[in-house]
N, CA, C and O atoms as CSV, one atom per row, in Angstrom:
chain,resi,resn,atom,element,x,y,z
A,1,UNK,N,N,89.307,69.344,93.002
A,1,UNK,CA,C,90.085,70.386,93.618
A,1,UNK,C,C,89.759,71.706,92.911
A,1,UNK,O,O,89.563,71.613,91.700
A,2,UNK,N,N,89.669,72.932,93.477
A,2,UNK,CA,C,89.385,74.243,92.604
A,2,UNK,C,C,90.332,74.464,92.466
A,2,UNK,O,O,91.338,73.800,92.717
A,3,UNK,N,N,90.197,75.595,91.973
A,3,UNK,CA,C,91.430,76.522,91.394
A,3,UNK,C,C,91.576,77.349,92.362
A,3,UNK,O,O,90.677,77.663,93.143
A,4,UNK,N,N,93.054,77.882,92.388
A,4,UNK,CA,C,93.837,78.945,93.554
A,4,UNK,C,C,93.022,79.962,92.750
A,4,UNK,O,O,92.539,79.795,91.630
A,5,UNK,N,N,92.956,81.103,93.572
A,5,UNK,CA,C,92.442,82.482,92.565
A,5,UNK,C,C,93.420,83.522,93.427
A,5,UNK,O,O,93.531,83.715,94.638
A,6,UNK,N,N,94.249,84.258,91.966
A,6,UNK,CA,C,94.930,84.908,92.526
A,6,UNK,C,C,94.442,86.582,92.335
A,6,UNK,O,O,94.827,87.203,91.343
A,7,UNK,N,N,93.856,87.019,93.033
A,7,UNK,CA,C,93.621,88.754,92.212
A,7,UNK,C,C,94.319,89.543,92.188
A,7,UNK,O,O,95.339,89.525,92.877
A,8,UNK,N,N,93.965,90.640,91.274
A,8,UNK,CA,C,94.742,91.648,90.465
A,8,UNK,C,C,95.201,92.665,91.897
A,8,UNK,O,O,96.242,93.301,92.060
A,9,UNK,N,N,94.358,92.572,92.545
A,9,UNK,CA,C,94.161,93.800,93.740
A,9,UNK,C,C,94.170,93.857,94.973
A,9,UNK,O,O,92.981,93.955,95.276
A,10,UNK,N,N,94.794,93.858,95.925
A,10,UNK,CA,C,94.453,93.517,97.585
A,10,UNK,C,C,94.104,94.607,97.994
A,10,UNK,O,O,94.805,95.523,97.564
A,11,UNK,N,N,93.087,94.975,98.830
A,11,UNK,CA,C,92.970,95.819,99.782
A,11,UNK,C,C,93.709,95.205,101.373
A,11,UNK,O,O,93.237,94.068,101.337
A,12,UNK,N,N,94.296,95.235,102.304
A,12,UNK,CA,C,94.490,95.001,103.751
A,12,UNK,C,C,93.713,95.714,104.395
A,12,UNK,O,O,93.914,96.848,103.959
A,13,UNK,N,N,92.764,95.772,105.348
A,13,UNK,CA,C,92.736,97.069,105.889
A,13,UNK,C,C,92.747,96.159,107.436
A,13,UNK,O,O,92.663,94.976,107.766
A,14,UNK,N,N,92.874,97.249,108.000
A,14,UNK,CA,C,93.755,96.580,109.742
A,14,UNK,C,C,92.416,96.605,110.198
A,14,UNK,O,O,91.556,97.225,109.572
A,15,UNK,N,N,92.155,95.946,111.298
A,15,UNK,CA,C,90.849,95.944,111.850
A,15,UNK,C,C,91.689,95.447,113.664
A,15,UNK,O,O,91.366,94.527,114.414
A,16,UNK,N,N,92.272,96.003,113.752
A,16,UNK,CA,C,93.011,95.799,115.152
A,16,UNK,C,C,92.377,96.677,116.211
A,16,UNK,O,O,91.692,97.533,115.650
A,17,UNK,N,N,92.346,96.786,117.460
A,17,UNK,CA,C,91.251,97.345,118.354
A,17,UNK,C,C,91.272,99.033,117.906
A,17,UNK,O,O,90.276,99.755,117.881
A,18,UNK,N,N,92.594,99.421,117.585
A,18,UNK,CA,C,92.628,100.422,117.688
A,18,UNK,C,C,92.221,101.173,116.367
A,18,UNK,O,O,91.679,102.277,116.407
A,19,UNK,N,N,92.433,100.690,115.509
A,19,UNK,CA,C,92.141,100.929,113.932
A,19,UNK,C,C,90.435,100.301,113.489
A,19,UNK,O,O,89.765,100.577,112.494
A,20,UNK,N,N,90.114,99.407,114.626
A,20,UNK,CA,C,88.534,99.254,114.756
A,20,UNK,C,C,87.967,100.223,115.151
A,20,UNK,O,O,87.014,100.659,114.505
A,21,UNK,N,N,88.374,100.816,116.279
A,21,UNK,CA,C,87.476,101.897,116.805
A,21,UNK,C,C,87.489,103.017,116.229
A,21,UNK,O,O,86.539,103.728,116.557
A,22,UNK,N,N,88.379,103.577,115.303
A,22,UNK,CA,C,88.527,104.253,114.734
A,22,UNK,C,C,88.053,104.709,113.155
A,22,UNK,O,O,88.260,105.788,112.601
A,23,UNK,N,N,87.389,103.581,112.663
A,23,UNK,CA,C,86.770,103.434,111.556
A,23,UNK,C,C,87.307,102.182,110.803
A,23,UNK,O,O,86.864,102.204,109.655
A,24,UNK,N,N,87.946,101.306,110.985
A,24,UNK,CA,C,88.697,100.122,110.443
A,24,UNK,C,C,87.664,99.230,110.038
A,24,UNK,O,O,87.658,98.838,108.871
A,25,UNK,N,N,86.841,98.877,110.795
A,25,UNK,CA,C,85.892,97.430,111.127
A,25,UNK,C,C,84.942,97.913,110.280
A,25,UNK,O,O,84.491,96.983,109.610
A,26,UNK,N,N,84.266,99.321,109.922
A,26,UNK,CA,C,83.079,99.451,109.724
A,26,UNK,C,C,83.694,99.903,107.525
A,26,UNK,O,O,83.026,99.637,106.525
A,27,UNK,N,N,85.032,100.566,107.574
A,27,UNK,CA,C,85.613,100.343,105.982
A,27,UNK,C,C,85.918,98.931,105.218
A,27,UNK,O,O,85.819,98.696,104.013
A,28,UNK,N,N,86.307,98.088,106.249
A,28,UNK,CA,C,86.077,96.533,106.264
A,28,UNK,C,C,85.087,96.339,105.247
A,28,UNK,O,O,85.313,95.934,104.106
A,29,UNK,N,N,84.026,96.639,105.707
A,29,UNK,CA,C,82.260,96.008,106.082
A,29,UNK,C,C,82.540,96.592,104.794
A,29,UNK,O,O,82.721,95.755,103.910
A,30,UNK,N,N,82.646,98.098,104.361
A,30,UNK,CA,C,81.787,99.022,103.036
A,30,UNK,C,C,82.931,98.503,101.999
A,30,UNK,O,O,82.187,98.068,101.120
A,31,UNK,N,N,83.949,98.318,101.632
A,31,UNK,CA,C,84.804,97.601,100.966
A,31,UNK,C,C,84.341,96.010,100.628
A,31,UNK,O,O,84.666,95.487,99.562
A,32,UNK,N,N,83.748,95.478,101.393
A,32,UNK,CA,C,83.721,94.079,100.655
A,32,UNK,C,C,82.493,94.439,99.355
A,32,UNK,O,O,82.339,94.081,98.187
A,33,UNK,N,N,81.793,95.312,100.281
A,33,UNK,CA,C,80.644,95.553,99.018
A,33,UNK,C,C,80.900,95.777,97.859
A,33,UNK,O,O,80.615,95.152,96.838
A,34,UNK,N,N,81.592,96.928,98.066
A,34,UNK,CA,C,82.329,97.759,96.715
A,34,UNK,C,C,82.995,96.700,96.210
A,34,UNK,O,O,82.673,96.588,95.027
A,35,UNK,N,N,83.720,95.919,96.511
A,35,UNK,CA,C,84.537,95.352,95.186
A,35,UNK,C,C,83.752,94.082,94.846
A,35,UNK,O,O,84.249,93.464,93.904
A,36,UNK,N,N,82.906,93.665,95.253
A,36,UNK,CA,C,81.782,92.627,94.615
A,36,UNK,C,C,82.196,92.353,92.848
A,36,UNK,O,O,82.502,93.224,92.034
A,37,UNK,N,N,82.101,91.101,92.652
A,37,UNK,CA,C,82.306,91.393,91.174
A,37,UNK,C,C,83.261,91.997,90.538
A,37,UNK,O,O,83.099,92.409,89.389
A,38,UNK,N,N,84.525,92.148,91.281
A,38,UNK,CA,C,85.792,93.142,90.734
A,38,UNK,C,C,86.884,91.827,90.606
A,38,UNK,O,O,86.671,90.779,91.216
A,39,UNK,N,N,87.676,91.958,90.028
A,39,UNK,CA,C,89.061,91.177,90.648
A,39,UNK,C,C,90.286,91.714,91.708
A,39,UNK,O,O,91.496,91.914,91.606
A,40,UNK,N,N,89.233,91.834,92.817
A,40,UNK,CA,C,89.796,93.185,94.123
A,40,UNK,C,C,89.528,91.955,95.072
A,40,UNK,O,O,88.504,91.288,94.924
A,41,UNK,N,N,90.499,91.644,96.092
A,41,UNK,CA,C,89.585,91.007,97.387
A,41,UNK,C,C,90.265,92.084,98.471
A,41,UNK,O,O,91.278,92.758,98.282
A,42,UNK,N,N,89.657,92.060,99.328
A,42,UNK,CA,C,89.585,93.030,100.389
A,42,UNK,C,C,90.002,91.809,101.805
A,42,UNK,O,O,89.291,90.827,102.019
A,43,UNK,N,N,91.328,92.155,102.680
A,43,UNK,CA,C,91.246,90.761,103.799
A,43,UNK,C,C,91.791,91.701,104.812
A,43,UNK,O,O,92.716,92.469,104.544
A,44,UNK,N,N,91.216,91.641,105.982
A,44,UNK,CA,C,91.318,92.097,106.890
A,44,UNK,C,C,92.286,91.708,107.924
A,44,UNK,O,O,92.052,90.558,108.294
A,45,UNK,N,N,93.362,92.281,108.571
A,45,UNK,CA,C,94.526,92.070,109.078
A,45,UNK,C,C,94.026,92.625,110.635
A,45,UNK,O,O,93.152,93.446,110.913
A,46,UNK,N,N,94.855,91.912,111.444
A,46,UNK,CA,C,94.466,91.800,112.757
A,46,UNK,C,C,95.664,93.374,113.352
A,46,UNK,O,O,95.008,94.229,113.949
A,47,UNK,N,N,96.888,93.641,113.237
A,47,UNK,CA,C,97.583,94.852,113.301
A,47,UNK,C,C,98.814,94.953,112.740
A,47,UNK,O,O,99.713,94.112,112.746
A,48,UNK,N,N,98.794,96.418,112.082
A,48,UNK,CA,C,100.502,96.550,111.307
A,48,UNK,C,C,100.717,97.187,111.975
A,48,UNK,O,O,101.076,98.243,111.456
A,49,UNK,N,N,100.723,97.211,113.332
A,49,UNK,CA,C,101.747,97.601,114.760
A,49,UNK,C,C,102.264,99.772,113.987
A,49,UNK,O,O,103.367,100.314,113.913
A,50,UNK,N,N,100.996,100.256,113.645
A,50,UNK,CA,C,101.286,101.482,113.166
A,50,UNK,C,C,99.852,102.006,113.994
A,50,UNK,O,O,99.057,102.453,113.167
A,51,UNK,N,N,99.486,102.047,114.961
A,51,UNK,CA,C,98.314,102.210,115.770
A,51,UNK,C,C,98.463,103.531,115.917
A,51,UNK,O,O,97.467,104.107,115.481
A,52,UNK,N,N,99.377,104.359,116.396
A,52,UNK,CA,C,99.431,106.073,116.486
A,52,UNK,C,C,99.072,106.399,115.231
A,52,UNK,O,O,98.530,107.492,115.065
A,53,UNK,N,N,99.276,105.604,114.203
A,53,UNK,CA,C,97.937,106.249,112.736
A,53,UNK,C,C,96.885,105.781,112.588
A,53,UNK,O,O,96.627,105.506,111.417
A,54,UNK,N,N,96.026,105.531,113.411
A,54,UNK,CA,C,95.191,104.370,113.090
A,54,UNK,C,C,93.817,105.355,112.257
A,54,UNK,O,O,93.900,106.583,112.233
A,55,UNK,N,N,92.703,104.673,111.666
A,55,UNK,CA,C,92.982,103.560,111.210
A,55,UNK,C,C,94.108,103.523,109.715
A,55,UNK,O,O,94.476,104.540,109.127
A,56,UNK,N,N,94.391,102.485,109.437
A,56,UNK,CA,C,95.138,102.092,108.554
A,56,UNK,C,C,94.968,101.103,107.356
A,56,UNK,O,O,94.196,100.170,107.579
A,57,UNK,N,N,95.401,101.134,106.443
A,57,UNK,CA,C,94.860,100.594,105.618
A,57,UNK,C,C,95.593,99.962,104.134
A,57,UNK,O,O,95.036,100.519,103.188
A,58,UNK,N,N,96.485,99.143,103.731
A,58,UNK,CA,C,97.327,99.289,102.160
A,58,UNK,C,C,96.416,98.253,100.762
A,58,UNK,O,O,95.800,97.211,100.540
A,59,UNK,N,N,96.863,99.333,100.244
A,59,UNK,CA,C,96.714,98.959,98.602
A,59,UNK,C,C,97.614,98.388,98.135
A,59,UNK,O,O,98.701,98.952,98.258
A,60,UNK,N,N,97.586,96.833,97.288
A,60,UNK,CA,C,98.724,96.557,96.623
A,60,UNK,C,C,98.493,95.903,95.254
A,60,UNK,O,O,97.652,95.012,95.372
A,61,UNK,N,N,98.856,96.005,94.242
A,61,UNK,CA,C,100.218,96.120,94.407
A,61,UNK,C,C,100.380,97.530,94.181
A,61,UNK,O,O,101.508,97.743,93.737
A,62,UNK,N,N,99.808,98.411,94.290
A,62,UNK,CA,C,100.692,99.891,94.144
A,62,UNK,C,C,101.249,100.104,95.642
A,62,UNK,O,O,102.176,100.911,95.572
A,63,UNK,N,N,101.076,99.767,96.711
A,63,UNK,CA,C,101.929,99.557,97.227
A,63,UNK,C,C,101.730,101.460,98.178
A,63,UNK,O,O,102.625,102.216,98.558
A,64,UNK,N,N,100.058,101.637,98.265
A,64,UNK,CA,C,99.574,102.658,98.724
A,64,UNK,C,C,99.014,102.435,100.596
A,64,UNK,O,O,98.280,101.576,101.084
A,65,UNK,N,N,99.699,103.544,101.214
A,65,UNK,CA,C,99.423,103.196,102.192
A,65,UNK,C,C,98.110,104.405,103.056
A,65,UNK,O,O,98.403,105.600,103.013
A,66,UNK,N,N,97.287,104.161,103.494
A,66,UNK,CA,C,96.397,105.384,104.054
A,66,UNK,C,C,96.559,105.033,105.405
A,66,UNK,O,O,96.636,103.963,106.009
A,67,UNK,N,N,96.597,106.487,105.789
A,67,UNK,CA,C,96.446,106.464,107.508
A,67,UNK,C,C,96.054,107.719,107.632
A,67,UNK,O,O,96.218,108.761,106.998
A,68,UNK,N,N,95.152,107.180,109.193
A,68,UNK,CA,C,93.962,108.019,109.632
A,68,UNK,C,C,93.222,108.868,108.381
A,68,UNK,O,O,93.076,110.072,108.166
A,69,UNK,N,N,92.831,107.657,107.668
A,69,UNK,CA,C,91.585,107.742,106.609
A,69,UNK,C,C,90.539,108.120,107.059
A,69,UNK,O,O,90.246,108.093,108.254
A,70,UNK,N,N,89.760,108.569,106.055
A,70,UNK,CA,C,87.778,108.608,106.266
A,70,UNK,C,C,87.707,107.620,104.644
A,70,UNK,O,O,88.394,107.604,103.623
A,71,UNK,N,N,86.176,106.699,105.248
A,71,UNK,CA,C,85.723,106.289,103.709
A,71,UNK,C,C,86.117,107.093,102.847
A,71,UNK,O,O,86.723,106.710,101.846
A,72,UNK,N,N,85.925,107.967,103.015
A,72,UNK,CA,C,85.660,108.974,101.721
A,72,UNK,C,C,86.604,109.208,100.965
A,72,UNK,O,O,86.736,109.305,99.745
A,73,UNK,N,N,87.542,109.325,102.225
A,73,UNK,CA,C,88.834,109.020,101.552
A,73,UNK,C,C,89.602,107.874,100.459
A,73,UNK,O,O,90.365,107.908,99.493
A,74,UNK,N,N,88.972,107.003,101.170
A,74,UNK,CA,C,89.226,105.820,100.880
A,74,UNK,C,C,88.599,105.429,99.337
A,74,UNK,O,O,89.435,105.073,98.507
A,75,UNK,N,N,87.546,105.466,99.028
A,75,UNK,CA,C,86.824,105.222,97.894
A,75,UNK,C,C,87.784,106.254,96.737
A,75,UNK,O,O,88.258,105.757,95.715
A,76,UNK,N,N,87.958,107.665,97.077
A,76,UNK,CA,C,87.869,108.678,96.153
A,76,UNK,C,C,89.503,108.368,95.582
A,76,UNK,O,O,89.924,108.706,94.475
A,77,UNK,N,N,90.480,107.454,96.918
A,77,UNK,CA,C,91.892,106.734,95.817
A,77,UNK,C,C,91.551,105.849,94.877
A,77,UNK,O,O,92.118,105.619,93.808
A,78,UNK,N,N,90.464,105.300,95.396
A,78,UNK,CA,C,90.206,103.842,94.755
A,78,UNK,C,C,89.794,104.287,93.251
A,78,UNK,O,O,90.515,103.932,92.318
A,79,UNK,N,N,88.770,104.973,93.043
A,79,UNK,CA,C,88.474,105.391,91.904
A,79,UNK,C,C,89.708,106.123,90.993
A,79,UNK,O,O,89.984,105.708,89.868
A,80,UNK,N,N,90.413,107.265,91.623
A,80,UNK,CA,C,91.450,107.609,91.039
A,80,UNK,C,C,92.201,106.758,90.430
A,80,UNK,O,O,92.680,106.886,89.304
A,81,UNK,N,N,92.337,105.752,91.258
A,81,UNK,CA,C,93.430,104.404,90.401
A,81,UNK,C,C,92.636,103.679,89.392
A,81,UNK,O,O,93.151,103.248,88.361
A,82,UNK,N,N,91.092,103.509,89.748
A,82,UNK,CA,C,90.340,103.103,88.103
A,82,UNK,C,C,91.041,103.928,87.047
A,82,UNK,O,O,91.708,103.400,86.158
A,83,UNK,N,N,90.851,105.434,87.181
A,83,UNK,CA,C,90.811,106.311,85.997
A,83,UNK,C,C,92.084,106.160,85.632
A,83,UNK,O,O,92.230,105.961,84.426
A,84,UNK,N,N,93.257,106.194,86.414
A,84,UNK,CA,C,94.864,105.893,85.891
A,84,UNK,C,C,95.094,104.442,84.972
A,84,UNK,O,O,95.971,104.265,84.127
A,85,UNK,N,N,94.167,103.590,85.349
A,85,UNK,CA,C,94.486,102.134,84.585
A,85,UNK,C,C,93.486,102.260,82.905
A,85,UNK,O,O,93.603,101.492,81.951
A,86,UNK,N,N,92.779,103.179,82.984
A,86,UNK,CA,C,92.268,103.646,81.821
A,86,UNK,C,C,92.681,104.057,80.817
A,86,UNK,O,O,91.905,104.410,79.929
């Protein structure tokens, strides 16, 4: 039997039609990369019924929520919260 693995970090990010078309599906994709080798898993949620923000996206446990993100956005919290746990 393995071991449960619990990580330090969740990404959610919604990948629901509307938060797909909008950039959801394709931050999905660039997020699994990025946390390769991290104790981060990244799992993709079908909709948090918040579609007039789409796309959407939470961090936990800080418990950070983004809407109508760009990557860019997205990466430049992520790092910020490296430098705070520093």
């Amino acid at each position: 039997m393995s071991k449960f693995y619990e990580p330090e970090n969740i990404i959610y990010v919604c990948t629901g039609s509307k938060c797909a078309k909008k950039g959801g599906k394709d931050c999905y994709k660039s997020l699994k990369s990025y946390v390769k080798h991290t104790d981060t898993e990244v799992i993709r949620i079908e909709c948090t019924d918040r579609c007039k923000f789409a796309p959407v996206l939470n961090l936990q446990p800080q418990n950070i929520w983004l809407k109508e993100y760009t990557e860019k956005q997205v990466f430049k919290t992520l790092e910020e919260l490296k430098l705070k746990k520093r």
